[in-house]
C-alpha positions in Angstrom: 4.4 -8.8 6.7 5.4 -12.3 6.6 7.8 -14.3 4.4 4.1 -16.1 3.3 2.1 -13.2 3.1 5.0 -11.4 0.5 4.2 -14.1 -2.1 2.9 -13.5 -5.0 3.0 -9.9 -4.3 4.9 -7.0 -5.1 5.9 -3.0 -3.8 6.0 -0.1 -5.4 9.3 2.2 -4.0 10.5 5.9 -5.0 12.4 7.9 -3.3 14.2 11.9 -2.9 16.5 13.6 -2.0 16.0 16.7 0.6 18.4 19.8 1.4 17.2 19.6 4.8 17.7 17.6 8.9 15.8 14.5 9.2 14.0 15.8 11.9 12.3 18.6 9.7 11.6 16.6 6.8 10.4 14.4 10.0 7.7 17.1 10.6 6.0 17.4 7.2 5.8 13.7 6.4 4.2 13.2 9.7 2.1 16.0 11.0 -1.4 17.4 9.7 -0.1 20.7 8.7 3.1 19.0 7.3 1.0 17.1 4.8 -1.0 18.9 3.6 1.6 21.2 2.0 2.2 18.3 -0.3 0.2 15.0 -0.3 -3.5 15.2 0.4 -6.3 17.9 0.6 -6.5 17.8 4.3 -4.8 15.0 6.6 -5.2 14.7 10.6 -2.6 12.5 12.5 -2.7 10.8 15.5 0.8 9.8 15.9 1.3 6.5 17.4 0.9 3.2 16.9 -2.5 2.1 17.0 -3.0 5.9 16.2 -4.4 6.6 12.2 -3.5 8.6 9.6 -6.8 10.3 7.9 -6.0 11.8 4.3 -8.5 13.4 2.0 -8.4 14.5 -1.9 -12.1 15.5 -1.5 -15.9 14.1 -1.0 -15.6 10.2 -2.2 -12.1 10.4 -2.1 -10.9 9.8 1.5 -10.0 7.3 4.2 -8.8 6.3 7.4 -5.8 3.7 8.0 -4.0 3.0 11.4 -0.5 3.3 12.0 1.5 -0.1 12.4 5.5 1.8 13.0 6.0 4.7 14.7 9.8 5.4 15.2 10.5 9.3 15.0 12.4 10.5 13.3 13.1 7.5 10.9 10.5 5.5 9.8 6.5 5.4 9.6 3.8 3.6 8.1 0.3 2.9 7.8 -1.7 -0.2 6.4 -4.8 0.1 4.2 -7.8 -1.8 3.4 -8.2 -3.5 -0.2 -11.1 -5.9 0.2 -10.6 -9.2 0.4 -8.7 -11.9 -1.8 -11.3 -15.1 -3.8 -10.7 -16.9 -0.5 -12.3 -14.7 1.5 -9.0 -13.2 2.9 -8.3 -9.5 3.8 -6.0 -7.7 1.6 -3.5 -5.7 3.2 -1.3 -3.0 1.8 1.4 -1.2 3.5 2.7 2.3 3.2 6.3 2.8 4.7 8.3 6.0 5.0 11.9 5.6 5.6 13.9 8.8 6.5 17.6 8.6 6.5 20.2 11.4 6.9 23.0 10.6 3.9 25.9 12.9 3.4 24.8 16.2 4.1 20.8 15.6 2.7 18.2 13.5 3.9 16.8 10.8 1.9 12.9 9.8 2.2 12.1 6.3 0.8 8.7 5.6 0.1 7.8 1.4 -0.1 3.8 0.3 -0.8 3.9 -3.2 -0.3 1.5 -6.1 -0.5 -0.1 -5.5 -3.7 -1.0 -8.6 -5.8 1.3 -9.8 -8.7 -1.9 -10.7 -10.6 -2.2 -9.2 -14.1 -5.8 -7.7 -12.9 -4.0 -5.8 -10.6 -1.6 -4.3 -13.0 -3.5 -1.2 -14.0 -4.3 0.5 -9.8 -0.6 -0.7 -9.8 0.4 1.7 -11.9 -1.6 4.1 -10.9 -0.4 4.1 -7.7 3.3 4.3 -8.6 2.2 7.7 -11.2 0.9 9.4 -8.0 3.8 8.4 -5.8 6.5 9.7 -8.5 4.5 13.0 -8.5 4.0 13.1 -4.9 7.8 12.4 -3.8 8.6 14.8 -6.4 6.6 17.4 -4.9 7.9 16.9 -1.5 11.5 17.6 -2.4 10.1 20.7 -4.6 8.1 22.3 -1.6 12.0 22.1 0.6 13.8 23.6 -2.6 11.3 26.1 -3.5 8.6 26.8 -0.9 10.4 25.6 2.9 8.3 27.0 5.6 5.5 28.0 3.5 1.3 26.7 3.4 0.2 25.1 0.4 -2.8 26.5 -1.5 -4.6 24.1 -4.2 -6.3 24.5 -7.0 -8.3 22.1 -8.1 -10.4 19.9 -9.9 -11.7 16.4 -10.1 -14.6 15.4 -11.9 -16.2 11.6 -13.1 -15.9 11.2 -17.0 -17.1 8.7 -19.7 -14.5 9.9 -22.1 -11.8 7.7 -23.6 -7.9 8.0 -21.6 -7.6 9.3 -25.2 -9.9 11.7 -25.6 -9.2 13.5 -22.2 -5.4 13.4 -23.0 -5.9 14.9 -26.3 -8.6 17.7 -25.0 -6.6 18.5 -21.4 -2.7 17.8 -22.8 -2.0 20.2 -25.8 -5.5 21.2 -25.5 -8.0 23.2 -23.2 -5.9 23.1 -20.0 -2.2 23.0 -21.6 -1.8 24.3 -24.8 1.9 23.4 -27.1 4.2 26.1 -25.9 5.8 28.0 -29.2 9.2 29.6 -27.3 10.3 30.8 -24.2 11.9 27.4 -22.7 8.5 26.1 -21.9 7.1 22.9 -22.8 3.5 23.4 -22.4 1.7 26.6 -21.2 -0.9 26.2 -18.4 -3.7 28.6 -19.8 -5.9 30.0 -16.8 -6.5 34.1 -16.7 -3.4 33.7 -18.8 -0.5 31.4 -20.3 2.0 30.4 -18.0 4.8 28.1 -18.9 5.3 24.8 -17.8 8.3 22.4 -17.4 7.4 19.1 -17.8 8.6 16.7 -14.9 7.4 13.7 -15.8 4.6 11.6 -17.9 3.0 9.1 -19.3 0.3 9.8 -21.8 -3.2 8.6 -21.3 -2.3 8.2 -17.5 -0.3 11.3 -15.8 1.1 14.7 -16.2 3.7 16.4 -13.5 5.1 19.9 -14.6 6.1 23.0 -12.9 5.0 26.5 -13.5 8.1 28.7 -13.0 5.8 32.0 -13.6 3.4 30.7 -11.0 5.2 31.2 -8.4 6.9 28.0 -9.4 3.3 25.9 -8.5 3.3 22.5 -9.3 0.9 20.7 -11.8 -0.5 17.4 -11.5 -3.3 15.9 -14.0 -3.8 12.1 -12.8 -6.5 9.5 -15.4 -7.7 7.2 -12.6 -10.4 4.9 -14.2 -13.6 7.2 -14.8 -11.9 10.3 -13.2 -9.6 13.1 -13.7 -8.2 14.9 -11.5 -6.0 18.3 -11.9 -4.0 19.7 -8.9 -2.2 22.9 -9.0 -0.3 23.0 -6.0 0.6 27.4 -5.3 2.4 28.4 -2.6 2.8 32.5 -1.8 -0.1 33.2 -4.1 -3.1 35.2 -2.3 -6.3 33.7 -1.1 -7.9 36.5 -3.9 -5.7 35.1 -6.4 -6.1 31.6 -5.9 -10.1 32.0 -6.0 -9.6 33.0 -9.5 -7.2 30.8 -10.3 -10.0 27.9 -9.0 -12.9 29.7 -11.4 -10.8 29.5 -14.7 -9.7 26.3 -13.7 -13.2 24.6 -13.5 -14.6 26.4 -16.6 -11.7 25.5 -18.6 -11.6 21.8 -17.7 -15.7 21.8 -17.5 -16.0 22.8 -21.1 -13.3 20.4 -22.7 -14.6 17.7 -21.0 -18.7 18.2 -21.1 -19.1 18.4 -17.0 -20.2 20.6 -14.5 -19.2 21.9 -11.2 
């Protein structure tokens, strides 16, 4: 990006720390399988430049963007389509990892670049940044907890005309995560049963990140974007039986507290 296109824009960047070579971390930022055990639904790769990176979170919710740096096992990045500016212009928006082996861990730096500094643009902005906090964070989980191991979701994501408010107030401390009363939890997730949940990060109205030690130590996302909510439990370990369940109680529970249907 030039010195011209970077004004009157500005990036987003978060980053981890990982107990584990650059070359493996290499692997799961970067290959289908890899992916998928913490990012999207279901990715494909083509891994070059010129190549794309495809990434799903399910119907209406996916997209194709081509590669632009390809330097194993270091850096990668892809560039996506946001319309075009009042002149007419295309809007480009870049998504760079940087991997960098640092004193015995390996670091993974994550830049999105190119987004306006208009006050319009604050809100997607923000949005954005939510997922990427819970999405870095769940990358360095899935190497502390789960290394080597597939990634079952649960899931749910559903079109609302509910107030931020009202769906905080009827998902957080409500249907889906009751106020925990002991135990060291914050929350409890209730499914088939309560399970207690360690809040990560937040910020009401917008986003929830919390792990479920008793879960197999899954990891809980609830994301407010615009008209829809979305809820990801991300198991790891837990049976395809168990996770079928785990998807029925999950739509009923957040079906009922928000008045939709699967």
């Amino acid at each position: 990006m030039s010195d011209d296109d970077k004004k009157g824009t500005r990036a987003i960047e978060v980053e981890c720390e990982i107990q584990a070579p650059p070359e493996e971390v290499w692997k799961i930022l970067t290959t289908s399988q890899g992916l998928r055990n913490w990012f999207p639904l279901d990715a494909r790769v083509e891994p070059e430049v010129g190549g794309a990176v495809w990434l799903s979170w399910g119907p209406g919710c996916e997209g194709e963007a081509p590669i632009h740096i390809w330097e194993p096992p270091t850096r990668m990045g892809w560039t996506e389509s946001y319309g075009e500016d009042e002149s007419g212009k295309p809007i480009k928006v870049a998504v760079d990892f940087y991997v960098e082996g640092r004193e015995g861990v390996t670091v993974v730096r994550l830049v999105q670049s190119g987004f306006s500094a208009a006050a319009e643009w604050d809100e997607m902005y923000d949005a954005i940044k939510d997922g990427w906090t819970y999405f870095l964070f769940n990358l360095g989980y899935y190497f502390l907890k789960h290394r080597g191991k597939d990634r079952k979701l649960v899931w749910r994501r559903v079109a609302t005309e509910l107030t931020r408010d009202a769906v905080w107030e009827r998902l957080i401390g409500g249907a889906l995560l009751g106020i925990a009363s002991g135990g060291g939890a914050d929350f409890q997730l209730q499914l088939d049963q309560p399970y207690g949940v360690e809040v990560v990060a937040q910020r009401e109205g917008h986003f929830f990140t919390g792990t479920v030690p008793s879960l197999d130590n899954s990891v809980l996302f609830v994301e407010l974007e615009g008209p829809h909510v979305g809820i990801w439990l991300s198991t790891y370990g837990v049976g395809s039986e168990r996770t079928a369940q785990l998807q029925a109680e999950l739509e009923e529970r957040v079906d009922q507290a928000l008045g939709t249907v699967s």
